[in-house]
C-alpha positions as CSV (number, residue, x, y, z in Angstrom):
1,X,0.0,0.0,0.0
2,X,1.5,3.1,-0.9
3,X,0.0,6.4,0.9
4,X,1.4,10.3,0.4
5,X,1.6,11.6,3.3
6,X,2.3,14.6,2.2
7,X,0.5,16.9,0.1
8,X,-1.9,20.1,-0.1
9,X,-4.8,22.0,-1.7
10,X,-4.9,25.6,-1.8
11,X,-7.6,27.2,-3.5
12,X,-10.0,24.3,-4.3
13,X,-11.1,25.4,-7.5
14,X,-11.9,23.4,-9.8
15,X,-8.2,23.6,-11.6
16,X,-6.7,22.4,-8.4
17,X,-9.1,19.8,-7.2
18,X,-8.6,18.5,-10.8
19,X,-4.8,18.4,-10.8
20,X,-5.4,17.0,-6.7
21,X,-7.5,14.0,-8.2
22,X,-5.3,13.2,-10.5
23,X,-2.0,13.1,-8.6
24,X,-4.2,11.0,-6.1
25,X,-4.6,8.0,-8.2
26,X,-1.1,7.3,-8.7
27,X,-1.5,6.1,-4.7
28,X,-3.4,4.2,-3.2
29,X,-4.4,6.9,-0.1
30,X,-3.4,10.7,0.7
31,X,-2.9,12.9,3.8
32,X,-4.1,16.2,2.6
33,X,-2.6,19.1,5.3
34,X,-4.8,22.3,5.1
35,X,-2.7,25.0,4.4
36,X,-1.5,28.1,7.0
37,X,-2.9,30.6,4.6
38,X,-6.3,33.1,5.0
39,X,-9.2,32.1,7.2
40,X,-8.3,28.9,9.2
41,X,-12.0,28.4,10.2
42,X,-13.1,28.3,6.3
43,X,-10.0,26.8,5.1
44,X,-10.9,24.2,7.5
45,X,-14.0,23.8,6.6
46,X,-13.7,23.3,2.7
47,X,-11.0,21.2,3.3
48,X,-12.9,18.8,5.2
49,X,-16.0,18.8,2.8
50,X,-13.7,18.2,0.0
51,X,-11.5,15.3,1.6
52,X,-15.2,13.4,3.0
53,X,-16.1,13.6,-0.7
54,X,-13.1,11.3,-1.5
55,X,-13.1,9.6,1.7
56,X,-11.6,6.0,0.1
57,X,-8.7,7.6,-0.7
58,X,-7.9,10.5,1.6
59,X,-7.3,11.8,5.1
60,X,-7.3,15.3,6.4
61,X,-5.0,16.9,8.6
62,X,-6.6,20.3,9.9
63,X,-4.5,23.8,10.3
64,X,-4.6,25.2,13.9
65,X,-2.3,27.6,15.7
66,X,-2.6,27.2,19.2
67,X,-1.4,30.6,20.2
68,X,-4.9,32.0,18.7
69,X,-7.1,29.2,17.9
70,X,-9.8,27.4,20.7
71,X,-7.4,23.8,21.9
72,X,-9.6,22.5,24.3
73,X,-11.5,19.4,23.5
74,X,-14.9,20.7,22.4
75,X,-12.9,22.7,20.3
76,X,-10.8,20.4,18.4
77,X,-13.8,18.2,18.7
78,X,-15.5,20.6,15.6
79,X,-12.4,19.3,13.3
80,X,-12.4,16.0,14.5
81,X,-15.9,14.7,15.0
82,X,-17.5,17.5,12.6
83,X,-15.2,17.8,9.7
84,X,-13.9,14.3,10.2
85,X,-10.1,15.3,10.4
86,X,-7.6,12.5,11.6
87,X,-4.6,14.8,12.3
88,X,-3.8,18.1,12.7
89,X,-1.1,20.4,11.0
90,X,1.0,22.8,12.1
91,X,3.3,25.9,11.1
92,X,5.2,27.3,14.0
93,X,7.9,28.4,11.8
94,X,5.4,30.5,8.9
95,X,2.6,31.4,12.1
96,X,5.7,32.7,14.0
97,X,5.0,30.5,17.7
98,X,7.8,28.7,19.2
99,X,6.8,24.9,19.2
100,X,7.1,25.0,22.7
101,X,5.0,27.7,23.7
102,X,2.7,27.8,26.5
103,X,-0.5,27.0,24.6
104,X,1.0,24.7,22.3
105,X,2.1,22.2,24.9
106,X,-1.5,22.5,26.2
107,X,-2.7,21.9,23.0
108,X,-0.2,19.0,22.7
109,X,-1.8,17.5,25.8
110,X,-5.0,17.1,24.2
111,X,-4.3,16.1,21.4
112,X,-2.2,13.2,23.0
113,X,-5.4,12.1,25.1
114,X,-6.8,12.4,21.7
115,X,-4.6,9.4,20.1
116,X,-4.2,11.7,17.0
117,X,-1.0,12.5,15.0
118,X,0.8,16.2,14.6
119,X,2.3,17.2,11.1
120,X,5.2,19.9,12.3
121,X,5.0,21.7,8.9
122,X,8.1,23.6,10.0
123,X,11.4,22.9,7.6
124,X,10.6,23.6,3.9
125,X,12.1,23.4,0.8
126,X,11.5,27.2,0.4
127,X,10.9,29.4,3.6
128,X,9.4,32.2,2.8
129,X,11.5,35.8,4.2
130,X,9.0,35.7,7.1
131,X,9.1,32.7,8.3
132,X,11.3,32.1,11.6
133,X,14.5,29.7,10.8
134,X,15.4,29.1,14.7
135,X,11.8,27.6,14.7
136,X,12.1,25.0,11.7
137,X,14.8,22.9,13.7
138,X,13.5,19.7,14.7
139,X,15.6,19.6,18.2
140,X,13.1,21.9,19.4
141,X,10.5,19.1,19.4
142,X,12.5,17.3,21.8
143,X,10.7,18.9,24.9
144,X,7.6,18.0,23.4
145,X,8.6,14.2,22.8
146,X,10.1,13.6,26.4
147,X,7.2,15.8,27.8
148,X,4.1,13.4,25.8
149,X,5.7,10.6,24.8
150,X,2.8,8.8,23.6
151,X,2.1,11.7,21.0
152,X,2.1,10.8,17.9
153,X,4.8,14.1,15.8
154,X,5.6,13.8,12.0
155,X,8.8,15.9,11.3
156,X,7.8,17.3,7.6
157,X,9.8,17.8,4.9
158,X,12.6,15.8,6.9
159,X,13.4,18.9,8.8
160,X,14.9,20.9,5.9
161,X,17.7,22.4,6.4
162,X,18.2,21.0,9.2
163,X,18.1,16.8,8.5
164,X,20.8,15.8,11.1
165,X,18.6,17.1,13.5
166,X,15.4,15.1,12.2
167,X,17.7,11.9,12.2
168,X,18.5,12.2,15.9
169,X,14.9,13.0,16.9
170,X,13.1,10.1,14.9
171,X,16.2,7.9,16.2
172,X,15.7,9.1,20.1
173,X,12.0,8.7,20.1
174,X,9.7,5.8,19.3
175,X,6.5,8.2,18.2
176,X,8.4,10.7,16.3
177,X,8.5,10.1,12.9
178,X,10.0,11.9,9.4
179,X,8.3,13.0,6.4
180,X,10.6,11.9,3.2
181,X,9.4,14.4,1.0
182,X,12.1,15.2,-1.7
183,X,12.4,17.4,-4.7
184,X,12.9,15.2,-7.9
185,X,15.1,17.4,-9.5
186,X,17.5,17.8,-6.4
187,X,19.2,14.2,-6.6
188,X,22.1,15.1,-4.5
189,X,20.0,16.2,-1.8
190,X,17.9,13.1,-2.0
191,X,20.9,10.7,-2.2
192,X,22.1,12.5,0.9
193,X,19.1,12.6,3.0
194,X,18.6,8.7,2.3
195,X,21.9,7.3,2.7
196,X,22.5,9.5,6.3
197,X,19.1,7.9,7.5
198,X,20.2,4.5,6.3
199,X,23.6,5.0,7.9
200,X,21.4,6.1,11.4
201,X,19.5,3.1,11.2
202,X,16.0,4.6,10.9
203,X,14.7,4.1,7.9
204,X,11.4,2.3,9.8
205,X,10.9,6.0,10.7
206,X,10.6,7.5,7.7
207,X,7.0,7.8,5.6
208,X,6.8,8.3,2.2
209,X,5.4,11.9,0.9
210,X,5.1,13.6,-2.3
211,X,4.8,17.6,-0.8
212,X,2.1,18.3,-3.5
213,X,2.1,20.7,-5.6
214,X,5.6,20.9,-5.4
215,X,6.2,17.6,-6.4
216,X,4.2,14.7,-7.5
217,X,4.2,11.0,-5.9
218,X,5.4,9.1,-9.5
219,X,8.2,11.3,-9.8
220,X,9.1,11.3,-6.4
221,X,9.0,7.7,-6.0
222,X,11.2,7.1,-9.5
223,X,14.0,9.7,-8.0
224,X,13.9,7.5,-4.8
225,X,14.0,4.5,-6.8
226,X,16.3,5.3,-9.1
227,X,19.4,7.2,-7.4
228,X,21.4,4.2,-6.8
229,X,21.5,3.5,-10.6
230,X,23.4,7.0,-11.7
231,X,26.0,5.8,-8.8
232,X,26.6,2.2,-10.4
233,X,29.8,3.7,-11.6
234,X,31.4,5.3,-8.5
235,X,32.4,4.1,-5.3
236,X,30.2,6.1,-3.1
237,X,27.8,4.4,-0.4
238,X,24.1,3.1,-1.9
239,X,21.3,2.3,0.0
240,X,19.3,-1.1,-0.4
241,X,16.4,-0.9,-3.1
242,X,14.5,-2.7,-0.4
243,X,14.8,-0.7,2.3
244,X,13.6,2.4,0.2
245,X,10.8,0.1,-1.0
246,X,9.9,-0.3,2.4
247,X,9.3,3.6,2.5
248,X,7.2,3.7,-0.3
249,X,5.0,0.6,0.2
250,X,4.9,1.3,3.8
251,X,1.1,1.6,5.7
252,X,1.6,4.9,6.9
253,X,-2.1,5.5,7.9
254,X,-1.3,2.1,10.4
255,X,1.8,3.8,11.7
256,X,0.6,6.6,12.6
257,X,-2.0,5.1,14.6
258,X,-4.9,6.7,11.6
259,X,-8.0,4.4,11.7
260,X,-10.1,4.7,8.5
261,X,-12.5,2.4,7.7
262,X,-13.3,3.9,4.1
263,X,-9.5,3.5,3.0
264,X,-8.7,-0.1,2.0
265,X,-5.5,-1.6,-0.1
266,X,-6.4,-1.9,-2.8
267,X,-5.5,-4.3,-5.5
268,X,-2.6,-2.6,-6.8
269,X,-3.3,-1.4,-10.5
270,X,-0.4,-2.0,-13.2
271,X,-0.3,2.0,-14.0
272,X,0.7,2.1,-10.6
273,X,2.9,-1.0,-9.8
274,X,6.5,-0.1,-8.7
275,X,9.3,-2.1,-10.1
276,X,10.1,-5.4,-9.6
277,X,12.1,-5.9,-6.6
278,X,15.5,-6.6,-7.0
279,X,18.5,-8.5,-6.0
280,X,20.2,-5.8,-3.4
């Protein structure tokens, strides 16, 4: 079963919910993170009619900044039981709150009693001028591991820039885990980021995501796939083509602790087959 775990929908018009759809196929299930953008009440809202309209195939995480936004639990109950989220996502570095602030933890309290998982949305591949660096790096979350160990925390975009960091955390604690979202067209990078987390041991910890729009799963999952083959030539370090495999094909959703009832694997469609598996 292969699930994104990854991606996002701005606007929802009807261009966008198109292109969604149709990057949605090549998986077999989605996390779809409402974005940090405008209203978070009405972003909120569409998102979740628009993910219980495609409820086989997707999950939805929903936006909330702690520092502003109601955290008790009739107030996350409205995005949980009401607009049928599973998760929740959040931006401390783009909504300027330090991941440990007073309300956050309280918010992280809840949300552990809760049994749900966090998306820390904080490391990008493009931070925007406002966005606060010192509150991207994923050591930060370690007060909020040790503090609620039993929470569920997904370190997106594998901490960018700071991936040593995200190593160490999702290597330190058994909940925390890393989003391997790449960019295609960086290779390097990728090769990097895979081999270092190979090297640490931790690949279990790692789930697979495209970071849609950005990026699309196909490509994303040929990059990861194929690295190992433009380095058949040199002497540098590769990383078993099952162990990336595992990534890919990995149950997320069943990681992550993310009951759905709607989302079964599916029979897996030749369009959407990865390669056969290899000798290593």
């Amino acid at each position: 079963m292969i699930v994104d775990c990854h991606t996002h929908i701005r606007s929802l018009d009807e261009a966008e919910i198109s292109e969604h759809l149709a990057a949605a196929e090549t998986v077999d299930a989605c996390v779809v993170l409402a974005p940090p953008e405008g209203s978070r009440g009405e972003i909120n809202k569409k998102l979740g009619e628009y993910v219980s309209r495609h409820a086989d195939r997707m999950v939805g995480f929903g936006v909330v900044d702690p520092t502003e936004d109601r955290i008790d639990d009739r107030g996350l109950a409205e995005l949980t039981e009401t607009l049928g989220f599973k998760g929740f996502a959040l931006y401390c570095s783009m909504c300027g709150f330090h991941p440990t602030h007073s309300r956050a933890m309280r918010f992280y309290e809840v949300v552990q009693r809760m049994g749900m998982p966090i998306f820390f949305h904080n490391g990008s591949h493009s931070l925007t001028a406002s966005a606060v660096l010192e509150y991207t790096q994923p050591y930060l979350l370690d007060e909020v591991a040790r503090a609620f160990p039993e929470l569920t925390i997904i370190i997106g975009n594998m901490g960018v820039p700071f991936v040593e960091q995200t190593l160490s955390m999702v290597g330190k604690h058994e909940r925390v885990f890393a989003d391997l979202t790449i960019r295609p067209s960086k290779v390097w990078q990728t090769y990097n980021i895979v081999v270092a987390a190979h090297e640490r041991g931790v690949m279990g910890k790692l789930l697979f995501g495209s970071g849609f729009p950005l990026s699309n799963a196909g490509d994303c999952i040929e990059t990861l796939l194929g690295f190992n083959m433009l380095l058949s030539d040199t002497k540098l370090p590769t990383v078993p083509r099952g162990s990336i495999r595992n990534v890919i094909e990995r149950n997320s959703l069943e990681l992550l602790g993310i009951e759905h009832e709607q989302i079964r694997p599916p029979e897996r469609k030749p369009q959407t087959s990865l390669p056969a598996r290899q000798s290593e």
